[in-house]
VOTOR-23515 format. One line per 4 residues: their letters; for each residue x, y, z of N, C-alpha, C. Coordinates in nm, 4 decimals. Example, Ala and Ser with C-alpha at 12.3 -4.5 7.8 and 13.67 -1.06 7.14 Angstrom:
as> 1.3190/-0.5690/0.7800/1.2300/-0.4500/0.7800/1.3200/-0.3300/0.7800 ~ 1.2850/-0.2250/0.7080/1.3670/-0.1060/0.7140/1.2900/0.0030/0.7870 .
This chain:
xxxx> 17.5190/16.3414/6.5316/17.6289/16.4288/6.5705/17.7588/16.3697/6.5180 ~ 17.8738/16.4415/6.4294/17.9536/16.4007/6.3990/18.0492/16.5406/6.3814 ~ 18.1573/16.4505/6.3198/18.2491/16.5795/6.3292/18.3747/16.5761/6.3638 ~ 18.4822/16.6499/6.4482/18.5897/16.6337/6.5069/18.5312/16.6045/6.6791 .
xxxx> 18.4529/16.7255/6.7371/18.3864/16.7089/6.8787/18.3257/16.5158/6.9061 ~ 18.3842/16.5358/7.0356/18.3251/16.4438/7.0514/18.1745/16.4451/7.1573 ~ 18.1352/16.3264/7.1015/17.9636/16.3560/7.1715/17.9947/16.3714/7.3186 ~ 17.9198/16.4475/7.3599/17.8700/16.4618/7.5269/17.7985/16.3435/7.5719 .
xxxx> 17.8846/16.1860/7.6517/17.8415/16.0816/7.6360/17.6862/16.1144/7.7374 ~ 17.7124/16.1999/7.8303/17.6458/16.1990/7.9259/17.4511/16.2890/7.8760 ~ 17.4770/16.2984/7.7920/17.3453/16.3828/7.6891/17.2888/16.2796/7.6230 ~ 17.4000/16.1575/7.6116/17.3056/16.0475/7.5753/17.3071/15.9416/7.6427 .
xxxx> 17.2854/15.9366/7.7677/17.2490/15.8126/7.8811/17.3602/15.7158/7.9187 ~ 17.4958/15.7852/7.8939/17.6169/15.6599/7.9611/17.7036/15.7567/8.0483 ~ 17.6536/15.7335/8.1630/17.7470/15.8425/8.2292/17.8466/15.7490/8.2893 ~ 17.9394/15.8010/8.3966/18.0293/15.7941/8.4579/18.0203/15.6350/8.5602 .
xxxx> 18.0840/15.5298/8.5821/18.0894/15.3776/8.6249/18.0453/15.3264/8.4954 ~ 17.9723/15.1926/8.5276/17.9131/15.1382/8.4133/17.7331/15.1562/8.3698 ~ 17.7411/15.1713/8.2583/17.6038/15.1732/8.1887/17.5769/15.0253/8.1197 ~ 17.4958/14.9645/8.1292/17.4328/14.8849/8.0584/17.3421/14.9227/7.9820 .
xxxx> 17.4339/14.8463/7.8049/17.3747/14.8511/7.7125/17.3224/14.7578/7.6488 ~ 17.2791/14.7999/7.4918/17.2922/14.6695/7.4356/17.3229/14.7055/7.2852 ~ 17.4668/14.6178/7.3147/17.5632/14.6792/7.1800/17.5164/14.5705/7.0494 ~ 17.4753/14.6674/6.9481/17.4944/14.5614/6.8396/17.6488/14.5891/6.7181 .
xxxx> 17.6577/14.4480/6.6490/17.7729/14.5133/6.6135/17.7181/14.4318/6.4449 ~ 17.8188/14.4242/6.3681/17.7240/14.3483/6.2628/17.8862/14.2623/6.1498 ~ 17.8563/14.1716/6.0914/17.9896/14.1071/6.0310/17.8973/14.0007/5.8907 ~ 17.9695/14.0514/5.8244/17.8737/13.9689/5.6543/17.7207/14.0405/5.6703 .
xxxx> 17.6960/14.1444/5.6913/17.5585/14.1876/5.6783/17.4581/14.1337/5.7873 ~ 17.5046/14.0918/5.8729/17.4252/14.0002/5.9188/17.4312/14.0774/6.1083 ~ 17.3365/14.1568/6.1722/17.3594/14.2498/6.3104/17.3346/14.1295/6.3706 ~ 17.4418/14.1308/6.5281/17.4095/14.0954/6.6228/17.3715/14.2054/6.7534 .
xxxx> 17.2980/14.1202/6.8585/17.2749/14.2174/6.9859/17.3470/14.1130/7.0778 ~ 17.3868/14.1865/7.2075/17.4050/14.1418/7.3589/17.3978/14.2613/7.4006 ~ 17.3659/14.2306/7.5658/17.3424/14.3339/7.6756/17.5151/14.3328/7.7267 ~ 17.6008/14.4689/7.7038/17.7373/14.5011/7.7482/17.7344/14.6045/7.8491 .
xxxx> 17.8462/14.6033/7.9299/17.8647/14.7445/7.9778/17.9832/14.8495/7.9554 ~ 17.9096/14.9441/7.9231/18.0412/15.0594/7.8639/18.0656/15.1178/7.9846 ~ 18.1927/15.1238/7.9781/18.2503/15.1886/8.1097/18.3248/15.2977/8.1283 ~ 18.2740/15.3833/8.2220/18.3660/15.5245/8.2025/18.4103/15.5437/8.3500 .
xxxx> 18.5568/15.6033/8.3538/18.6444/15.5370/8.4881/18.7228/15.6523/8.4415 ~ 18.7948/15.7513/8.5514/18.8971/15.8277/8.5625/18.9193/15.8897/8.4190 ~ 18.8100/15.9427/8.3337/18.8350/15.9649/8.1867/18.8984/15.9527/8.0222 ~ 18.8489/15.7585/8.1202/18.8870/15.6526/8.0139/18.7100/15.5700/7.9939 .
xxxx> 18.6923/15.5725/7.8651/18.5771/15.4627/7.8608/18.6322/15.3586/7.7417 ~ 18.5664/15.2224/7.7994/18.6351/15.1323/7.7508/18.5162/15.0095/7.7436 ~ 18.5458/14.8618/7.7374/18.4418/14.7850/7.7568/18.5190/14.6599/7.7392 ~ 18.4998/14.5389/7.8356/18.5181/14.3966/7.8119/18.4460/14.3144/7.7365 .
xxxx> 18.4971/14.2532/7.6909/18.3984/14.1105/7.6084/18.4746/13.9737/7.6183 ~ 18.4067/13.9047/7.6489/18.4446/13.7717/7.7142/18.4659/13.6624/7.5663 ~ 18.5552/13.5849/7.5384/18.5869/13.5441/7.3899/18.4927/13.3924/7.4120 ~ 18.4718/13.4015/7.2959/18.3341/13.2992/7.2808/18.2200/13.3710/7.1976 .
xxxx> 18.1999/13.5193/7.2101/18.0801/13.5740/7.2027/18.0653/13.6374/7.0650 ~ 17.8905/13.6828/6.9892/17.9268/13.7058/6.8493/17.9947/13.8513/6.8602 ~ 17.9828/13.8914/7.0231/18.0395/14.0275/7.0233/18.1586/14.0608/7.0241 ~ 18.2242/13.9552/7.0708/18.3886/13.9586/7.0842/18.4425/13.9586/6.9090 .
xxxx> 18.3662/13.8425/6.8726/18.4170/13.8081/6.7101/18.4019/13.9167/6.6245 ~ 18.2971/13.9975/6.6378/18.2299/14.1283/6.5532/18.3754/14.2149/6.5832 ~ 18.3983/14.2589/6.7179/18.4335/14.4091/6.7734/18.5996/14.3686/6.6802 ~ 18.6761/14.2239/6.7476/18.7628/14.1943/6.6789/18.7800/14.2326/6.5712 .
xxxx> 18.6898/14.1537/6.4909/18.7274/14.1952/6.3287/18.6816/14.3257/6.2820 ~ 18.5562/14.3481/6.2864/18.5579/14.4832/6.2698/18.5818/14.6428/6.3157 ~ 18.6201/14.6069/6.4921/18.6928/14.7432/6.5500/18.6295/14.8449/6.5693 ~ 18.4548/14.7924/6.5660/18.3443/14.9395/6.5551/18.2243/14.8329/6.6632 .
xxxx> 18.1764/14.9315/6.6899/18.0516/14.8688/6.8198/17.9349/14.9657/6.8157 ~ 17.8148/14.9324/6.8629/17.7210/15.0576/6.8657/17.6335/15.0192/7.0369 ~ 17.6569/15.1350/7.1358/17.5859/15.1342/7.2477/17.4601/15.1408/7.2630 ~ 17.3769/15.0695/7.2878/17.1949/15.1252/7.2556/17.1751/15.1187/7.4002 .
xxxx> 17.1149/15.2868/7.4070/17.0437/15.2736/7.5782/16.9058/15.2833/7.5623 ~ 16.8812/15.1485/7.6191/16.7288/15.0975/7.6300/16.6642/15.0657/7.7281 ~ 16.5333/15.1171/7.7779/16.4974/15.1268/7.8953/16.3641/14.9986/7.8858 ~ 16.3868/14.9082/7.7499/16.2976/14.7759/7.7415/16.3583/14.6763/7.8052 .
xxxx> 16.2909/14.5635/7.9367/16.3293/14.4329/7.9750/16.3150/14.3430/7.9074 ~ 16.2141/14.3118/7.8241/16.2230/14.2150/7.7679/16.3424/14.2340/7.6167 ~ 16.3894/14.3539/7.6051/16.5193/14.3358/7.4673/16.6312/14.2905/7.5665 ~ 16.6664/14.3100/7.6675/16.7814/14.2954/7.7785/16.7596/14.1399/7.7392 .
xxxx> 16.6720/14.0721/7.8111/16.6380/13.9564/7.8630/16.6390/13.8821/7.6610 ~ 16.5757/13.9117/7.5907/16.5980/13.8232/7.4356/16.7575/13.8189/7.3914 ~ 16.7880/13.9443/7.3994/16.9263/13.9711/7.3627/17.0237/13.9147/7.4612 ~ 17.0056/13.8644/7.5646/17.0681/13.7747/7.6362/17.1072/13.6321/7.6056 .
xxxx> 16.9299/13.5524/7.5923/16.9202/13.4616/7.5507/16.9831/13.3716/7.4313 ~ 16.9329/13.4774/7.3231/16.8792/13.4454/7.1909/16.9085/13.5482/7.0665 ~ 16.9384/13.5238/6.9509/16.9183/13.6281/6.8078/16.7872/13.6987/6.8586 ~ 16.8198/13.8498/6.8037/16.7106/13.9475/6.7772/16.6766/13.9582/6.6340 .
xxxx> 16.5468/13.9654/6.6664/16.4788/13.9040/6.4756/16.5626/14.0707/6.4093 ~ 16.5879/14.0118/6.2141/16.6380/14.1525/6.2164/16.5306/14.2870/6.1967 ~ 16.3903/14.2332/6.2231/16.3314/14.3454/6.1815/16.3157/14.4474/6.3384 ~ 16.4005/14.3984/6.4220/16.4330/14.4964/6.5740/16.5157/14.6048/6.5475 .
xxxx> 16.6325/14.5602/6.4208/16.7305/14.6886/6.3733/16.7149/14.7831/6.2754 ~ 16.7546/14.9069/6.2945/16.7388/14.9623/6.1668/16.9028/14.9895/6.1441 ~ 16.9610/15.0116/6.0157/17.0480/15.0476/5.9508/17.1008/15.1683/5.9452 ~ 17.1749/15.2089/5.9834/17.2387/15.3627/5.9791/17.3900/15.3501/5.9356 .
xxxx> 17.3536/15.4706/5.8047/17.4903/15.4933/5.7768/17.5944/15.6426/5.8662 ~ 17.7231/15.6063/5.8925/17.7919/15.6688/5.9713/17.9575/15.6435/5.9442 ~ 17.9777/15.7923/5.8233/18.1057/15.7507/5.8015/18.1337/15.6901/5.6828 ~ 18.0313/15.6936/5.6009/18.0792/15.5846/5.4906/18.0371/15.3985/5.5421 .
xxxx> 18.0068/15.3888/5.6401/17.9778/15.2444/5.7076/17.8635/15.1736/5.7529 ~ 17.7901/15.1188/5.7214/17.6185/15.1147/5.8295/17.6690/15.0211/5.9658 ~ 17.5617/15.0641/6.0023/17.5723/14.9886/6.1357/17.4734/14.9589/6.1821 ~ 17.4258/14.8763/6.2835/17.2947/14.8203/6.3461/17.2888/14.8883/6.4356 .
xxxx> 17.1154/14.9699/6.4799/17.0867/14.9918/6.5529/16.9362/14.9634/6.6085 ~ 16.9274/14.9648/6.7558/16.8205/14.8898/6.7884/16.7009/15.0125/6.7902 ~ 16.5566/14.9421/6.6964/16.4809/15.0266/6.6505/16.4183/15.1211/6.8132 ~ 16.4055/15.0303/6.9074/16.3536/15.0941/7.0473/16.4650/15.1658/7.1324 .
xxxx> 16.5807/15.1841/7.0407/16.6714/15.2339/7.1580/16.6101/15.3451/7.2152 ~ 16.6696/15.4404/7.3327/16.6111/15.5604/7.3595/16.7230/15.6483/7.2513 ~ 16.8583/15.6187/7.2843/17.0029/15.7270/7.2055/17.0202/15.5845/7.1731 ~ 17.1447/15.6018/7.0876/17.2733/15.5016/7.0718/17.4152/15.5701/7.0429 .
xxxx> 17.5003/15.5178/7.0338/17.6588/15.5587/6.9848/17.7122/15.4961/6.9368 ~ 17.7741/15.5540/6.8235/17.8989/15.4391/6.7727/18.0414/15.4835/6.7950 ~ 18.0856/15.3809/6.8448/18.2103/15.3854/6.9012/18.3016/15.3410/6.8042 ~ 18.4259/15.3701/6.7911/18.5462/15.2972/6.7634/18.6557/15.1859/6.8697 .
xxxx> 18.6625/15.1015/6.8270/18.7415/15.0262/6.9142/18.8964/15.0722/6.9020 ~ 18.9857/15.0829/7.0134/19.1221/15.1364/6.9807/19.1866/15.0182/7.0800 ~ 19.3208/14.9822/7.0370/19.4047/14.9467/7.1385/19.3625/14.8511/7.2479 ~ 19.3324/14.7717/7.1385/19.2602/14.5954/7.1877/19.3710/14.5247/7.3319 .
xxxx> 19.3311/14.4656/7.3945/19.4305/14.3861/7.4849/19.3496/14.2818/7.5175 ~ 19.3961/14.1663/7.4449/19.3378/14.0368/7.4635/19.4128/13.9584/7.5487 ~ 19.3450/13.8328/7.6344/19.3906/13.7503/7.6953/19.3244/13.6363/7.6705 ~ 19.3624/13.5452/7.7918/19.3176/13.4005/7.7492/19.1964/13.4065/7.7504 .
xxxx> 19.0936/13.4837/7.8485/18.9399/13.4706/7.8274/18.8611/13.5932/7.7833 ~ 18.9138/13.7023/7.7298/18.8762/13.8267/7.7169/18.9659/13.9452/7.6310 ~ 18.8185/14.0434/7.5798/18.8890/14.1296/7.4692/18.9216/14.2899/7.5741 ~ 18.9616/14.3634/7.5900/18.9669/14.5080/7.6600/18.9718/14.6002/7.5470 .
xxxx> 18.8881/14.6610/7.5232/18.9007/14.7665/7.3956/18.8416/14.9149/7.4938 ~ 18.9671/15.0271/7.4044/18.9296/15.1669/7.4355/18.8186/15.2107/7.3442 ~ 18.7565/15.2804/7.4036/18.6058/15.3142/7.2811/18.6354/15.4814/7.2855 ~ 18.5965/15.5415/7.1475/18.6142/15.6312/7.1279/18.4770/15.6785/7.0046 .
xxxx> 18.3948/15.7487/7.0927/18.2983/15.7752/7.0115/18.2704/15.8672/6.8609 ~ 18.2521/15.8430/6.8004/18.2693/15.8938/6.6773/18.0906/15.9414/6.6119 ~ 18.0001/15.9075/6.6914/17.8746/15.9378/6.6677/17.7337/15.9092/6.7336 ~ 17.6790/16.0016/6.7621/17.5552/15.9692/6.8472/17.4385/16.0077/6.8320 .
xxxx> 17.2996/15.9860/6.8774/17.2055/15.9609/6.8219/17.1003/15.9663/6.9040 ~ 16.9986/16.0742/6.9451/16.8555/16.0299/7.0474/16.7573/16.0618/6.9754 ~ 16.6682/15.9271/7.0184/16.5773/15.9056/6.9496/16.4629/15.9218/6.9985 ~ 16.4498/15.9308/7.1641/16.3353/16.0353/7.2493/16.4213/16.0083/7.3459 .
xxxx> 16.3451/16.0880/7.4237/16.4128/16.1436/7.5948/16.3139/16.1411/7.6701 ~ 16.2422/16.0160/7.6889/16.1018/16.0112/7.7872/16.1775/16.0359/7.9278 ~ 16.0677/16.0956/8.0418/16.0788/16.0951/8.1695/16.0540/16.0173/8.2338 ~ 16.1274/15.9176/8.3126/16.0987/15.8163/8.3659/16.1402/15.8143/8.5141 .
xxxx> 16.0453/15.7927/8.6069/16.1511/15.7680/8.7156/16.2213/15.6067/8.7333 ~ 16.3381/15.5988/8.8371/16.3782/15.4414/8.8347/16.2886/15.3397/8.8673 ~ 16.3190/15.2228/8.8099/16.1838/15.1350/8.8298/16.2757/15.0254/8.9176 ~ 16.2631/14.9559/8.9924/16.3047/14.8634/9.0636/16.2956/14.7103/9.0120 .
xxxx> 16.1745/14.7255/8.9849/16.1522/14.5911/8.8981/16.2470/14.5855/8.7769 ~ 16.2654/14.6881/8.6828/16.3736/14.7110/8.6275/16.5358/14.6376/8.5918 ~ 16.5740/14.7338/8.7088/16.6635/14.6886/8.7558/16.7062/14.5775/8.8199 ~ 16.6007/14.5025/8.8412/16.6223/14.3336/8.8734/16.6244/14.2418/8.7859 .
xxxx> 16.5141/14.2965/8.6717/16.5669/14.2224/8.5259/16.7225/14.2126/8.4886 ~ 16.7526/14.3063/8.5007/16.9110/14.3669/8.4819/16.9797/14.2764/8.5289 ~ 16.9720/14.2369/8.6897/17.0738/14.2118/8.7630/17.0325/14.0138/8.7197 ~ 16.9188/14.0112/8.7560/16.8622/13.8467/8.7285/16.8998/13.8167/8.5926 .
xxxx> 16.9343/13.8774/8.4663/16.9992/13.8537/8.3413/17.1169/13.8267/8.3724 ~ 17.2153/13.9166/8.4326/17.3605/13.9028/8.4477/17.4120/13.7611/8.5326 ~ 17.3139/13.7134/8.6555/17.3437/13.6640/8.7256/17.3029/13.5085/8.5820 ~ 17.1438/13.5073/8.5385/17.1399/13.3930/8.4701/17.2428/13.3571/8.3722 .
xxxx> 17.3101/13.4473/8.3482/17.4135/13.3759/8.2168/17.6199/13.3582/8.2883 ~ 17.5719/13.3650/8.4489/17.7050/13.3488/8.4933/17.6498/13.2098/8.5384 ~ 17.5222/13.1622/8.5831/17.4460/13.0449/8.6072/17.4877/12.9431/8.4794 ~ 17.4835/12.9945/8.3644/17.5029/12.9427/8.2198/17.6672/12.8375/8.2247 .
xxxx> 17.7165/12.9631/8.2704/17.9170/12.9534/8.2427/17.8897/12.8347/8.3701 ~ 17.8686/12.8362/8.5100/17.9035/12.7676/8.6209/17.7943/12.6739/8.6737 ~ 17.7083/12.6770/8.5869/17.6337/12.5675/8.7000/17.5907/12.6096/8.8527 ~ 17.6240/12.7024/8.8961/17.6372/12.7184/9.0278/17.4997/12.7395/9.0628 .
xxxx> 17.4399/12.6366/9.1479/17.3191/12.7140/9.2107/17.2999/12.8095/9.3076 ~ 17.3949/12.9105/9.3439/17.4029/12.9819/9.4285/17.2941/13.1435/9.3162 ~ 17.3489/13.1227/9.2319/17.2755/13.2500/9.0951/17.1382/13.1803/9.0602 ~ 17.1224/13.0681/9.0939/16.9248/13.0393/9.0863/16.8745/13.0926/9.2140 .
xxxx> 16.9165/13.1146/9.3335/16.8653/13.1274/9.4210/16.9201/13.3184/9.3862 ~ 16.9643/13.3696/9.3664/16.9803/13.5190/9.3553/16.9002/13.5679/9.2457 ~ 16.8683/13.4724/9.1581/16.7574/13.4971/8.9972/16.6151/13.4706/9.0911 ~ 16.5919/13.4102/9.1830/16.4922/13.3539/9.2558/16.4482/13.5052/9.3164 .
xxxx> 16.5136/13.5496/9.4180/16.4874/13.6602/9.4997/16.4967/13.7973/9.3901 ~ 16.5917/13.8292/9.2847/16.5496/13.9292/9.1870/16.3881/13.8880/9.1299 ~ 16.3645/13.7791/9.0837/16.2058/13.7324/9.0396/16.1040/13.8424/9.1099 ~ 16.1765/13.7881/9.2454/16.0276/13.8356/9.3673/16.0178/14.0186/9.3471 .
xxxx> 16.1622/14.0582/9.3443/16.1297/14.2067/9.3416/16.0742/14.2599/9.2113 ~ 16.1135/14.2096/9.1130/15.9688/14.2096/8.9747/15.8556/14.2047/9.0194 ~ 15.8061/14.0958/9.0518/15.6963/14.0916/9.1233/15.6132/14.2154/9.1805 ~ 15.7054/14.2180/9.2927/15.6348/14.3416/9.3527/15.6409/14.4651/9.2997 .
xxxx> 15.7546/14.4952/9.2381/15.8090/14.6316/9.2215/15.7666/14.6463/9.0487 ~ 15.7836/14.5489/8.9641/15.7825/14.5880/8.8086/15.6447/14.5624/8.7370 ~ 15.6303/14.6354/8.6788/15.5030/14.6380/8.5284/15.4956/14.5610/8.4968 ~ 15.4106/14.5012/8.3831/15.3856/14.4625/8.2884/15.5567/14.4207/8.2031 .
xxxx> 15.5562/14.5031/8.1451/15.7132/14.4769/8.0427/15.8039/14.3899/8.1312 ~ 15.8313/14.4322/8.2681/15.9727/14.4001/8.3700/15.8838/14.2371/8.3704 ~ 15.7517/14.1926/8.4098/15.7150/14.0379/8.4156/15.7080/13.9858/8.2956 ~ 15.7176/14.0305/8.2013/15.7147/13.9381/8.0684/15.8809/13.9441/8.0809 .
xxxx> 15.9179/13.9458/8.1008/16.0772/13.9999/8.0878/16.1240/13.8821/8.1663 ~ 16.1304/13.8784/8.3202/16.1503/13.7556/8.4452/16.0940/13.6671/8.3852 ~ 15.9604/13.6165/8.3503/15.9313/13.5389/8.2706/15.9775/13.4692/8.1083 ~ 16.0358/13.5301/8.0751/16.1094/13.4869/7.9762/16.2148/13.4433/7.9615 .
xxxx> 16.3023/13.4991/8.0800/16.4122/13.4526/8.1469/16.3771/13.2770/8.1994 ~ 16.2845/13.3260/8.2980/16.3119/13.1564/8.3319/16.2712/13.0619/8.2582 ~ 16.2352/13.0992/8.1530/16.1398/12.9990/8.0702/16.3088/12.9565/8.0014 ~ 16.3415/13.0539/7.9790/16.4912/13.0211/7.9163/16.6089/12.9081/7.9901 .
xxx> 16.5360/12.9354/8.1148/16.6746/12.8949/8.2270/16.5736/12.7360/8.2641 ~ 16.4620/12.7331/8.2025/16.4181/12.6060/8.2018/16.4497/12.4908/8.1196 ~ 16.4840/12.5204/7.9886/16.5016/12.4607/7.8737/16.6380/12.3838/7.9098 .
C-alpha cells in the first residue's frame, strides 16, 4: 500500500497504546532486529529508543524504521538477545529504498522518522507511515504463555541495564505461566531466554 493515503495502522496489527514489535532497520547493507514498541496515544504515533542500541544508531542516521507484527516467541526472545541470521530477512523495495523485513512477520510497516528529540539517554521520533504490508492474517486466540515471553523479555534486559534481582524473580514467575499456559514455540522461547540470562 502506498501512495498519498495513509495505511489503516489498525488493518495491520498496531492499534491504539502500545504494540510490540520487532523493528528492523538496516545501515551499510547490513539489517538489524530488536523487539520496540510503537505507540499510538491521542492521534500521535511515535516510538522511544534508548541510545546505545543498533536501533537508535540505524533510526538516527537513516530516519526510516520497519514495524514487524509477529506472533513468534522465540524471534522476540533471539532478537532480544542476539543478531538475527540474515537469512530471517527478506528485502523490500519501498520508494526507491530497500528495507529489512522479517520473513515470519504476520504485516509490517515502514515508517518515516520525523522530528527526532534526543536526550541524554534516549531518541523520541514521530513515525509516519509511508507503507504497509500483510503477509497472512491467521486466527488466533490470545495465548498467555505468549504474552509472558513478552513481558519476561522486557523485564530480562532491564535485569541486563540493573543488576537488580527483583526482574529474576518476575522472569521466574513469567517462566511458570509459560509453563502452564504456552506451547511448544512460547517454551523454546523461556528457555532460550534463560539460557541467555545464564551466560
Amino acid at each position: 500500500m502506498t501512495g498519498s493515503k495513509q495505511p489503516d495502522l489498525d488493518g495491520f496489527g498496531i492499534y491504539e497504546g502500545i504494540s510490540e514489535t520487532i523493528v528492523t532497520t538496516m545501515h551499510d547493507c547490513s539489517p538489524n532486529a530488536a523487539p520496540i514498541g510503537i505507540i499510538r496515544k491521542g492521534g500521535r504515533i511515535f516510538t522511544r529508543l534508548f541510545k546505545g542500541s543498533n536501533t537508535y544508531y540505524n533510526v538516527h542516521s537513516e530516519g526510516y524504521l520497519v514495524a514487524n507484527v509477529i506472533n513468534d516467541p522465540v524471534i522476540f526472545v533471539r532478537s532480544t538477545f542476539s543478531n538475527l541470521e540474515e537469512s530471517d530477512f527478506n528485502f523490500e523495495s519501498v520508494s526507491g529504498r530497500e528495507f529489512p523485513v522479517l520473513k515470519d512477520a504476520l504485516s509490517w510497516v515502514v515508517f518515516e522518522c520525523n522530528n527526532m528529540k534526543i536526550s541524554h539517554e534516549a531518541l523520541v521520533a514521530e513515525l509516519l507511515p509511508i507503507h504497509a504490508h500483510i503477509n497472512r492474517s491467521p486466527v488466533q486466540a490470545p495465548n498467555r504463555g505468549f504474552n509472558a515471553v513478552i513481558e519476561a523479555a522486557v523485564h530480562a534486559t532491564r535485569y541486563q541495564l540493573s543488576h537488580d534481582e527483583k526482574y529474576l524473580k518476575l522472569i521466574h514467575e513469567y517462566s511458570a505461566i509459560v509453563s502452564k499456559c504456552g506451547g511448544e514455540r512460547e517454551k523454546n522461547a523461556i528457555n532460550i531466554l534463560n539460557e541467555f540470562l545464564a551466560k
